[in-house]
N, C-alpha and C positions, 0 to 999 in steps of 0.2 A: 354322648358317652360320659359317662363317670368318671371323675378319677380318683376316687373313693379306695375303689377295689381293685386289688391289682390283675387277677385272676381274670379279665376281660374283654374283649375286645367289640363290644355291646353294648346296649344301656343295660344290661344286666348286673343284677348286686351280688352275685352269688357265684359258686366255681360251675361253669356246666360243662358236659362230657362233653362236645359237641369243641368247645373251646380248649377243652383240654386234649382230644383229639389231634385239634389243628398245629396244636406245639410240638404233642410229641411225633404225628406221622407228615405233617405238614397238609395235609388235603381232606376230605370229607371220608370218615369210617363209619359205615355203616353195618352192625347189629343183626344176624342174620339168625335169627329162635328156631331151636331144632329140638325133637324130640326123640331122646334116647329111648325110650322103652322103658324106663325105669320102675320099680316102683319105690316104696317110701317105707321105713323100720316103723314108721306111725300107723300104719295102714295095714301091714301083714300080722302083726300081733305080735313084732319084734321088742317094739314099745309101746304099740296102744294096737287098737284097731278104729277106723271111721277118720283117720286122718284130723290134722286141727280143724274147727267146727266150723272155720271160712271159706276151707280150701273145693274148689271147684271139681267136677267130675274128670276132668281132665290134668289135675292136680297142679293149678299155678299157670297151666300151660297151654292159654286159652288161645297164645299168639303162635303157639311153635307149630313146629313140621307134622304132617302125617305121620305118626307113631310105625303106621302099618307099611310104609315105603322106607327104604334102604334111607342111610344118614347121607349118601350123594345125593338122594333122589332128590331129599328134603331140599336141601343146599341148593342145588339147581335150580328147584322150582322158583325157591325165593330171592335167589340174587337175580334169577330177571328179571323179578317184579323191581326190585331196586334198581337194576341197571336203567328201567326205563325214566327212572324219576332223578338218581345220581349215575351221569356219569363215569366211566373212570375213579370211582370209587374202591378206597380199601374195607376190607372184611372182616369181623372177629364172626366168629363162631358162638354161640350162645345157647349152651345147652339147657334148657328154660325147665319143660317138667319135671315137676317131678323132684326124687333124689339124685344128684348124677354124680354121686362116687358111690352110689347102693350097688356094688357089684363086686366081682374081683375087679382085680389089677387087671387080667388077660381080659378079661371083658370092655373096662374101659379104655384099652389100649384100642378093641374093635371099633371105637365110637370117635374116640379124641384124634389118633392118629390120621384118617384120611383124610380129615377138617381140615388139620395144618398146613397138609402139603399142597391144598387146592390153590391155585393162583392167585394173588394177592388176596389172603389171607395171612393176619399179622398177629392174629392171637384169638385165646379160649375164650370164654366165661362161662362157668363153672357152677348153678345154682347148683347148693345142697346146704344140709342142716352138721351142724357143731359136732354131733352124735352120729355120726354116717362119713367117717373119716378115721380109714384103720391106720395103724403106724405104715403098712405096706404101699399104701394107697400114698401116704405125707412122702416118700421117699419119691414114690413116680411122678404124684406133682413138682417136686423140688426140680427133676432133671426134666420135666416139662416147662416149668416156667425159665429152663436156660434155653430153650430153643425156641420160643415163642410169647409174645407178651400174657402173662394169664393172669386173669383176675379169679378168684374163688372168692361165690359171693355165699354168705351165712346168711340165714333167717335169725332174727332174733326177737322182730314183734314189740318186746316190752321189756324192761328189767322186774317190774311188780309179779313178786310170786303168786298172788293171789288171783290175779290176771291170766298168768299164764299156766294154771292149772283148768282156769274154765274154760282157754281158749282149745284143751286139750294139747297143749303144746309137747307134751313127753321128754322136756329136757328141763333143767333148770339153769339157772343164770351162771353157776361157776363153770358149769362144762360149756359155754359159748366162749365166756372169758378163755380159759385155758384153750380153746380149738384157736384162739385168735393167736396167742402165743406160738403154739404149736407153727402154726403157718409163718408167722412173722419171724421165728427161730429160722426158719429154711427160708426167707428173705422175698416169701410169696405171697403180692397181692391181697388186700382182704376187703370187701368191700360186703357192707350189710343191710338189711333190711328192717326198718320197723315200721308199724303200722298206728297211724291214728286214730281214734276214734273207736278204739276197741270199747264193748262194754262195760259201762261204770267207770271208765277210766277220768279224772278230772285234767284240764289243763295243766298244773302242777303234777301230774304222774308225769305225763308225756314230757315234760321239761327236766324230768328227774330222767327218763330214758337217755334225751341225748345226751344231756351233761356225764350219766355216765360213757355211752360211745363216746364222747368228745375225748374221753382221757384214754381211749384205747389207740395203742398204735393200729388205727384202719386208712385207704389210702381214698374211697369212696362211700358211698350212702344213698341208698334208696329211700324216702319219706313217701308209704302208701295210703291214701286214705280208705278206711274200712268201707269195702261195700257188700253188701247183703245177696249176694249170689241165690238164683232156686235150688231148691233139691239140695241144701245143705244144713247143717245142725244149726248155723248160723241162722238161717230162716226161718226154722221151726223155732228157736228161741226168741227171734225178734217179735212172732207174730204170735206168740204166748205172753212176751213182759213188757212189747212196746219198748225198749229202752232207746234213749235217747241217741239220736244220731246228729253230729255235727251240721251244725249249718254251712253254706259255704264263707258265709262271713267269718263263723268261727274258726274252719281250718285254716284260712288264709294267716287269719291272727295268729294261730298256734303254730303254724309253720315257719312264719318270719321269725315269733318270738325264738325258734330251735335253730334257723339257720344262724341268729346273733350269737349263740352259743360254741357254733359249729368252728373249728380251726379254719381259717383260710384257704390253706390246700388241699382241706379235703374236697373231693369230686361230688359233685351232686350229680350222679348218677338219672335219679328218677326223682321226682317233686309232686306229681299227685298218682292216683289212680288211673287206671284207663280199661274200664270192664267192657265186656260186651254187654250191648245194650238190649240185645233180645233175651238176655239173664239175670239183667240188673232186677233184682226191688226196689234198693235204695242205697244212697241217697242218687236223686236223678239227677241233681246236679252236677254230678260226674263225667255226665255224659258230654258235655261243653269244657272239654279238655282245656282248649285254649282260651278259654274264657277265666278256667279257673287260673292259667300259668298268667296271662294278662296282669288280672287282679292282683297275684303276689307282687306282679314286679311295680303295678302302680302304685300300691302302699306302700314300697320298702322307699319309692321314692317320698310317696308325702311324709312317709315317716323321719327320711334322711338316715336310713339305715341300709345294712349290708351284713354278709357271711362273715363274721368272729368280733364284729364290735363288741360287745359284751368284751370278748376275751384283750384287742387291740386297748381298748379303754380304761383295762384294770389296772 
């Protein structure tokens, strides 16, 4: 163990969910991905149509529930799959595809509400986008996050606008900012998403991404590395301009270099990709999950580095 960093009780250099878990609920919580039905303001023609040019036919939502079975049925199916591997384990709820505030209020009251009350279950998570979050919807999160722990996680991919018009993103950078606000005014959770390795992006963008998350009041963080899904604009463009895809050496690099950056108590959520492999293109290296979480944590040692040095060292 280290004792480097305070955020662990692991040879780990970094904050992970899993240890931050352990503090706030005291035992193992386990992530249970449910799929509301949703769709997406990118997809209907609300702000684009064909969704951002990565996103999967299933939209994000390759791990969650049968769309087409009731939000218990989901829950059930997958907490015994967990039950048989944890335990006596606690619950959050994680509603994964998709938009999941793209509705009314009475809609998402049908989704959110039966989650909470199910037994040990101790809170939401919430995936949706900056732009898909009415003032009606900020009120009923507020008096949700007093009865259950919730996180609401943001996409945000990239700060480079030039980026995130090719990735078809349909927002720009000041409406994520002010959604963050927004939530953090009513004292809720914010945890976000960017992705490495988008196209053309160089080492230096992605470094400009976190530093600016770094300065946002967020409380977690997702680091996904891009992978090249079938049957998406992402693939019809990879297999038109070739563009370069990260090696695994490189994202390792790139990613220690972002967690030096990163505040200490922010939550590392999520640290690389995890596609499925029968829709992967690339990179294949992906596919060795733990090979690639390995590698981080064996550099951060040769390195003698850890989460917010950069910032600890100023």
């Amino acid at each position: 163990m280290n004792n480097q960093f305070q955020y662990t009780n692991t040879n780990k250099r970094y904050h992970t969910l899993d240890y931050f878990y352990k503090q706030k609920f005291g035992k193992k919580v386990c992530k249970i991905s449910l799929n509301g039905g949703f769709s997406c303001p990118n997809k209907d023609g609300t702000k684009g149509y064909g969704g951002c040019i990565y996103c999967s036919k299933l939209g994000s939502g390759d791990y969650a529930g049968n769309y087409q079975k009731d939000i218990i049925t989901q829950f059930n199916e997958i907490k015994e799959i967990m039950e048989r591997k944890w335990k006596d384990s606690l619950y959050i709820g994680y509603f994964q595809a998709n938009t999941n505030t793209y509705a009314s209020v009475d809609i998402l009251k049908k989704k959110y509400e039966p989650i909470i009350k199910q037994k040990n279950v101790v809170g939401l998570n919430i995936a949706t986008r900056p732009d898909a979050i009415k003032e009606e919807c900020l009120t009923y999160l507020e008096d949700l996050s007093k009865r259950t722990f919730l996180n609401v996680e943001l996409g945000l991919q990239t700060i480079h606008e030039k980026t995130i018009k090719l990735i078809n993103r349909g927002h720009d950078l000041n409406c994520f900012d002010e959604m963050v606000k927004s939530l953090r005014k009513r004292n809720i959770n914010v945890i976000v998403h960017i992705i490495n390795g988008l196209p053309y992006e160089t080492k230096e963008m992605m470094l400009e991404t976190i530093k600016h998350v770094n300065k946002l009041d967020i409380q977690g963080i997702k680091i996904h590395m891009l992978h090249i899904i079938k049957d998406t604009q992402l693939e019809k463009m990879y297999q038109k301009e070739k563009f370069p895809i990260l090696t695994k050496e490189e994202y390792v690099d790139i990613t220690i270099s972002q967690l030096e950056q990163l505040r200490p108590e922010i939550v590392i959520h999520r640290i690389t990709g995890d596609p499925v492999k029968e829709e992967l293109v690339e990179p294949t290296w992906l596919l060795k999950k733990f090979c690639v979480l390995n590698e981080i944590d064996k550099e951060m040692v040769k390195r003698n580095t850890y989460q917010g040095k950069k910032i600890t060292n100023q």
